[in-house]
N, C-alpha and C positions, 0 to 999 in steps of 0.2 A: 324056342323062338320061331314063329312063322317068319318064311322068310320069301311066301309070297308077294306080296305088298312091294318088295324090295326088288323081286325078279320082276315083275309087271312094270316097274318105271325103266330099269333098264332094258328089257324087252325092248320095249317101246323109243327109247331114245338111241339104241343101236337102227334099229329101223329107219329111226330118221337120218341117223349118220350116212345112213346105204342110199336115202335119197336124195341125200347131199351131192353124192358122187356121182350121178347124172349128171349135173352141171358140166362138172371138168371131160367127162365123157363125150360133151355135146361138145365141149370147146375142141377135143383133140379129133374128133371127127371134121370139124370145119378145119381146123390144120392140116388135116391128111397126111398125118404123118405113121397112120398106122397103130398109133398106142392106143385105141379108145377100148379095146379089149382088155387092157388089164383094170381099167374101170367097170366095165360090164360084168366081169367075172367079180371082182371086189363087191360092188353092188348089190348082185344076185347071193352070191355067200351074204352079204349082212344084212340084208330085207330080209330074207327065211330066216337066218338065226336067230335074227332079232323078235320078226313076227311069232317060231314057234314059241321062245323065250316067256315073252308076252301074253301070248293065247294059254300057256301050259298052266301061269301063273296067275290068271285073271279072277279065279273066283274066290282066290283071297282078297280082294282088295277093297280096303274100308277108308272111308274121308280119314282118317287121322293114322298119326303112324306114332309107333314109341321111341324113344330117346333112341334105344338101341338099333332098332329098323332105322333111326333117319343117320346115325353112324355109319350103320354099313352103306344105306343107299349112297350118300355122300363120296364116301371112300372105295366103293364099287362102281361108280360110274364113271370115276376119271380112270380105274382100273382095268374096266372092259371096252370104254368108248376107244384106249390108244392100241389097242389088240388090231382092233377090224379096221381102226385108219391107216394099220401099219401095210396092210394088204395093196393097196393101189403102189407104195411104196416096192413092194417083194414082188408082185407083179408085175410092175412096170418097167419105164427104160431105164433105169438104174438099175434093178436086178439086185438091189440091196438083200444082204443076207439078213434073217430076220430081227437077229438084236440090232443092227442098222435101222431097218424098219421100223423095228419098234422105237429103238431112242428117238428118228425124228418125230413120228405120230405123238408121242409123247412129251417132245419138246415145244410140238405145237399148239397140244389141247391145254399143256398147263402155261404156254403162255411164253415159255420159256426161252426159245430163240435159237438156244445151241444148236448146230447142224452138224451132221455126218456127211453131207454131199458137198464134191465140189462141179465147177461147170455145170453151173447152175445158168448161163448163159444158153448151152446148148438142151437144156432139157426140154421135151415136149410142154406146151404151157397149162397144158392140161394137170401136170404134174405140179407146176407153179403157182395154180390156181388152189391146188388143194392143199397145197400147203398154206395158203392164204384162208381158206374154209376152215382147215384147224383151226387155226389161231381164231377166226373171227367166230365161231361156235364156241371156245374152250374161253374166250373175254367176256361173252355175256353169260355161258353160264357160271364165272366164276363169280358176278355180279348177282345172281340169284342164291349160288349159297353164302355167299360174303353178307345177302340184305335176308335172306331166312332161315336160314340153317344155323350157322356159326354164331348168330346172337342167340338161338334156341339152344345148343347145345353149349354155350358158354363158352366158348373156347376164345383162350386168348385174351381174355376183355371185352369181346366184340358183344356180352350182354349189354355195356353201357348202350350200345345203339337199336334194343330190344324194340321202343316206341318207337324210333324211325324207319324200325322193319316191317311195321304195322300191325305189330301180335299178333304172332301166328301160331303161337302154343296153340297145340290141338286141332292144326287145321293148316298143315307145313303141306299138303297137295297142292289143296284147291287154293292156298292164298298165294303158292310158288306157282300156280299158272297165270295169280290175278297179276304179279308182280311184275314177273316175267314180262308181260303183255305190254305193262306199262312204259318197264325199259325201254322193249325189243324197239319203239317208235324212235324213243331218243335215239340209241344206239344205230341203228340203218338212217338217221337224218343224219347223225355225226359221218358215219362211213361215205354218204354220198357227198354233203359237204365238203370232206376232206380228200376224195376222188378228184372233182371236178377243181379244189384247188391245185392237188396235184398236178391235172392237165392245164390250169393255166398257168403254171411255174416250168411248163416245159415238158413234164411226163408224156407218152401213148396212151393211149384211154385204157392197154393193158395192164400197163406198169403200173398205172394211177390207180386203178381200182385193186390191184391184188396190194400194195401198201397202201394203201386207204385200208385195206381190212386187217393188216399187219401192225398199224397204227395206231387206229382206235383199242387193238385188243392189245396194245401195249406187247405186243409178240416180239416183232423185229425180222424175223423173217422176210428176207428181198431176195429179188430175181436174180442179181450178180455177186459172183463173187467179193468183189470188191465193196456190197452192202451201197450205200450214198454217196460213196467216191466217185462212183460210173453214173450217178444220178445230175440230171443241172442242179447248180449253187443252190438257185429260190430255191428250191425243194427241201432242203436244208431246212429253210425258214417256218416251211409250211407244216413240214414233220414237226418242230420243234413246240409252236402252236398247238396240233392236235396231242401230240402227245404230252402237253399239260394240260388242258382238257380232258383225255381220257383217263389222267392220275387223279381227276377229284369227284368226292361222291355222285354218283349217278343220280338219286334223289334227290338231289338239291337241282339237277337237271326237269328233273320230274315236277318238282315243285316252283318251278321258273315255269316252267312250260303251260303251269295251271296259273299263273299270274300272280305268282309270290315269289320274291326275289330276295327279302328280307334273308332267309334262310343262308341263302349264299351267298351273300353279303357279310353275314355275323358270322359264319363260320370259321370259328379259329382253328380248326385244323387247316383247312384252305390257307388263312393267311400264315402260320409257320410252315406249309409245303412252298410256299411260294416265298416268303424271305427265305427261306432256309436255300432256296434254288440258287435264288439271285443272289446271293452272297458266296456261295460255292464258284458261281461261272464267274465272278468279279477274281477269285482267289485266283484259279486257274489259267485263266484269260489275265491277267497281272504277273501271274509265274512265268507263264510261255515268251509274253513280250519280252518280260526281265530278262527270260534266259536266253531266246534266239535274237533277241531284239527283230524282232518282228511283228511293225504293225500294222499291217497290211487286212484286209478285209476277209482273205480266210482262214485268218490263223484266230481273228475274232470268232469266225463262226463257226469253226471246229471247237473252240472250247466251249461256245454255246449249246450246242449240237450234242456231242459226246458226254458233255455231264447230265445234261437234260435226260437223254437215251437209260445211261446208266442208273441216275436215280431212278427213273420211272419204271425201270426193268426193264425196258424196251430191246436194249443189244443192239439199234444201230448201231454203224462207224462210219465217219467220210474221213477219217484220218487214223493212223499207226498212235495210239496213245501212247503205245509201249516208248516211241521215240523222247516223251516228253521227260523227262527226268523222273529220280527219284522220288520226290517231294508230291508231285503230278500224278503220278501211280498210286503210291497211298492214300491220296487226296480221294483220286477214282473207286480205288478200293472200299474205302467205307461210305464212300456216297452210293455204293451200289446197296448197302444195307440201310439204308435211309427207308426207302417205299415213297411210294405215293399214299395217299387219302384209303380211308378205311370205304367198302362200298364201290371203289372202283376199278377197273381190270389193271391199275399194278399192281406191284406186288412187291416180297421184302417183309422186314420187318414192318411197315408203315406210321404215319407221322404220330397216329393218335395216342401208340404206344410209348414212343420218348415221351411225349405230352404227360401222361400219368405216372410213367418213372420219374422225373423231374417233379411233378408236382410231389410225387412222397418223398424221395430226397428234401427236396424244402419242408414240409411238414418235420419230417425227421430231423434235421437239423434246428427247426427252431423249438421242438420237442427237449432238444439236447441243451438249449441256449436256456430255455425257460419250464424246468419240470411240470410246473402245475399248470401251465397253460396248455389251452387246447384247440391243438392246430389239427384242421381236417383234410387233406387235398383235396381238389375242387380239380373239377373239369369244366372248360365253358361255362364258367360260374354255378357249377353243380357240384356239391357235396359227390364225394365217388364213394361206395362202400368198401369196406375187406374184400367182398367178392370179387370186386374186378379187381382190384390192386394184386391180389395174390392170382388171379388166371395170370396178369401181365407180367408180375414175377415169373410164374412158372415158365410159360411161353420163352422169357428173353434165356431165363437159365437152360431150358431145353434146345434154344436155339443155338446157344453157345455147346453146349456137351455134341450134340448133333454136328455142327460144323466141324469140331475138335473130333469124334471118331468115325465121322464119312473122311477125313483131310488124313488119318492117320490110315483106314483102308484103303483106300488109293494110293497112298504110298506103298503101301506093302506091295501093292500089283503091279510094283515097278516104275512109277510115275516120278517126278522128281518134285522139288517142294513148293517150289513157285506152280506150277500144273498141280497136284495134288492140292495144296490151298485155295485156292482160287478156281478150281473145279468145283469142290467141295460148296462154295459161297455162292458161284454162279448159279449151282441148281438148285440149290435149298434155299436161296433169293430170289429164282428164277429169273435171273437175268440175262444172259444169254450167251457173251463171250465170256471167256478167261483172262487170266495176264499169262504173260511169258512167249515163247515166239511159239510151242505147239499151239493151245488154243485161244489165244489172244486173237485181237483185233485181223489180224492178218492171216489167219490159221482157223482150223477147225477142229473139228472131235476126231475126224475119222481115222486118224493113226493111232488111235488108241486104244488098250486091250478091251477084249471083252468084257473079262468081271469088273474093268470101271466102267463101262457102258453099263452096263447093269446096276450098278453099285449108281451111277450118276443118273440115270433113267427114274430109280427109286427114288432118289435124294428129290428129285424134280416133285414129283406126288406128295411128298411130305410136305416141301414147303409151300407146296399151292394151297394145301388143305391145312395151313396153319399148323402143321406139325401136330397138335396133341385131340385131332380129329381122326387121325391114324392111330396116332401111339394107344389110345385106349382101350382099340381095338384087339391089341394084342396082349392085354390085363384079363386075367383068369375072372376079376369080379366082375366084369364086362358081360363075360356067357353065364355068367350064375343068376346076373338080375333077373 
């Protein structure tokens, strides 16, 4: 297998990562606080690496790539891009040791949330800012392999949305830059939009723009420890907006934007993410009143807030969920495996796959009721083939076996079962905190061992990449094609 083709895109998008880090370079320079060196040096190591990567690897490179080159490229870019982002990390005023480093670059680019730092208050912003660059780099490129890759390579189901990728069979480069292009507009109006709301809801124009980039990439990642608790109320409101916005397809944005709204209007994924929301924060927000009798205005918008966050995979908090009851927890728990929309920077299981499991369930059931009849699932009034029904089988069966032995490794490493469960879910959902009082709402990663940092750092990459974009990877028929 030539695996030029595949070293020349990374090449090249490590490069760019290196030029990313200029920015926050620039900001801790005008802070004068002294850190802007451990961006310089970050920078300087990932332009040459990147650049010789790229140069060594250039005279392979042809318009089209094979299933197996667009596998690895896929699963080798979220593999090497969290390496060189972990360096500003290990360099800098945290002095993170490198599995730190790496788990947070890693929690950022997939989107993920989870953090290893605390006094996130006192950090140079320069360091603030780049964690806000993960995230908002690792959202829109998860929106170009979610809209070219994953329907090319069939994973998951994500074929059903082959025609709204633009077929790209035979031409996953040049139509991942035309794509791309198209996004990157939406994507930076959405981020500035959601900035400038933030500073009228009371933000600093610094705070505003690093969760404006944390938001839109559905990340979660804030400046304080305390995540929106330390933030004003409005802002609450404004996150809660953008981050149903950044959970529905990007293209139907794309396609709004070219003067067709139809699109987004019919889409029934859209309207089951959104009853599906509203029905959750009516549960929630009904259970809390029930239980504390409180009904007071921010006990409304902590359950609005929090469930929103959780589905979406975001990881805000402005509140302690752990404090809400039993009932409330559980509630939390599986709404974090919901997802947002197929195509857009959340993440999870997402909506369109319950949609097709329930449509074969009913099929199957009325199969059972009436032998000779002939029931097809439909999707969006579409006939759906074997093909995607069985990726979306496989996918939910591999999501479950995956949760079931990341939740039983992490135990073994000493973790207990509420942190080993809800570890296990938070990264391979990508969603960002835990339950329990280590990594819950209140808490963080950083007291915990190494091989689950590692063991959770992997789990993160799998579930960004759809889990069976990875797993084929490490199938013997895989290098024999």
């Amino acid at each position: 297998m030539d695996l030029r083709p595949v070293g020349y895109v990374i090449g090249l998008l490590v490069a760019v990562l290196g030029i990313a880090m200029l920015l926050p370079m620039l900001v801790d320079l005008a802070e004068a606080r002294g850190h802007w060196m451990a961006f310089a040096q970050s920078a300087t190591i990932t332009i040459v690496l990147g650049a010789i990567i790229s140069i060594s690897c250039a005279n392979g490179v042809r318009e089209g790539l094979t299933i197996q080159q667009t596998f690895l490229l896929t699963t080798g870019v979220w593999l090497a891009l969290p390496i060189f982002g972990a360096l500003p990390f290990y360099f800098g005023a945290t002095e993170a040791r490198f599995v730190d480093a790496f788990f947070e670059a890693m929690s950022g680019l997939t989107t993920t949330g989870s953090t290893v730092l605390a006094g996130l208050e006192d950090l140079p912003k320069g360091l603030l800012l780049w964690r806000g660059i993960l995230q908002w780099l690792g959202g829109i490129g998860i929106i170009v392999v979610a809209m070219v890759f994953l329907p090319e390579l069939r994973v998951g189901g994500m074929q059903i949305f082959r025609t709204e990728a633009f077929d790209t069979f035979g031409k996953i480069l040049p139509r991942a830059t035309e794509i791309a292009s198209r996004i990157s507009v939406i994507y930076v109006a959405l981020t500035l939009i959601c900035a400038l709301a933030y500073m009228a809801s009371g933000m600093n124009a610094f705070d505003g723009t690093v969760h404006a980039m944390t938001t839109i990439a559905t990340g979660g990642f804030a400046n304080y420890d305390g995540s929106f608790a330390a933030l004003p109320a409005a802002s609450s409101y404004v996150a809660t907006l953008f981050m149903i916005l950044a959970a529905l397809p990007f293209v139907r944005f794309v396609q709004l934007s070219a003067g067709t709204a139809q699109p987004l209007l019919r889409d029934t994924q859209i309207h089951v993410f959104l009853v599906t929301a509203f029905v959750i924060v009516a549960l929630i927000a009904l259970w809390n009143l029930w239980q504390q009798q409180n009904w007071s205005e921010d006990a409304l918008r902590a359950a609005l807030f929090n469930t929103v966050s959780l589905m979406t995979g975001t990881g805000y908090a402005n509140a302690d969920y752990m404090q809400w009851g039993g009932f409330a927890i559980a509630v939390l728990f599986f709404t974090g495996l919901i997802g947002g929309c197929a195509g857009s920077t959340a993440c999870s299981i997402k909506v369109f796959r319950y949609q097709l499991l329930f449509a074969s369930i009913k099929a199957q059931l009325q199969k059972t009721r009436s032998p000779h009849g002939i029931f097809v699932p439909r999707y969006a009034g579409r006939a759906v083939g074997d093909d995607v029904l069985n990726s979306v089988m496989s996918f939910f069966m591999f999501f479950i076996v995956t949760l079931g032995l990341i939740s039983v490794a992490l135990a073994m490493t000493g973790l207990d079962f509420v942190t080993s469960v809800s570890g296990a879910a938070t990264a391979l959902a990508n969603i960002g905190p835990g339950f329990g009082d280590q990594i819950g709402p209140a808490g963080n990663f950083a007291s915990l061992n190494d091989t689950a940092k590692w063991l959770l750092a992997a789990t993160m990459l799998i579930g960004r990449l759809e889990l069976m974009a990875v797993y084929v990877i490490f199938t013997v028929g895989f290098w024999r094609a």
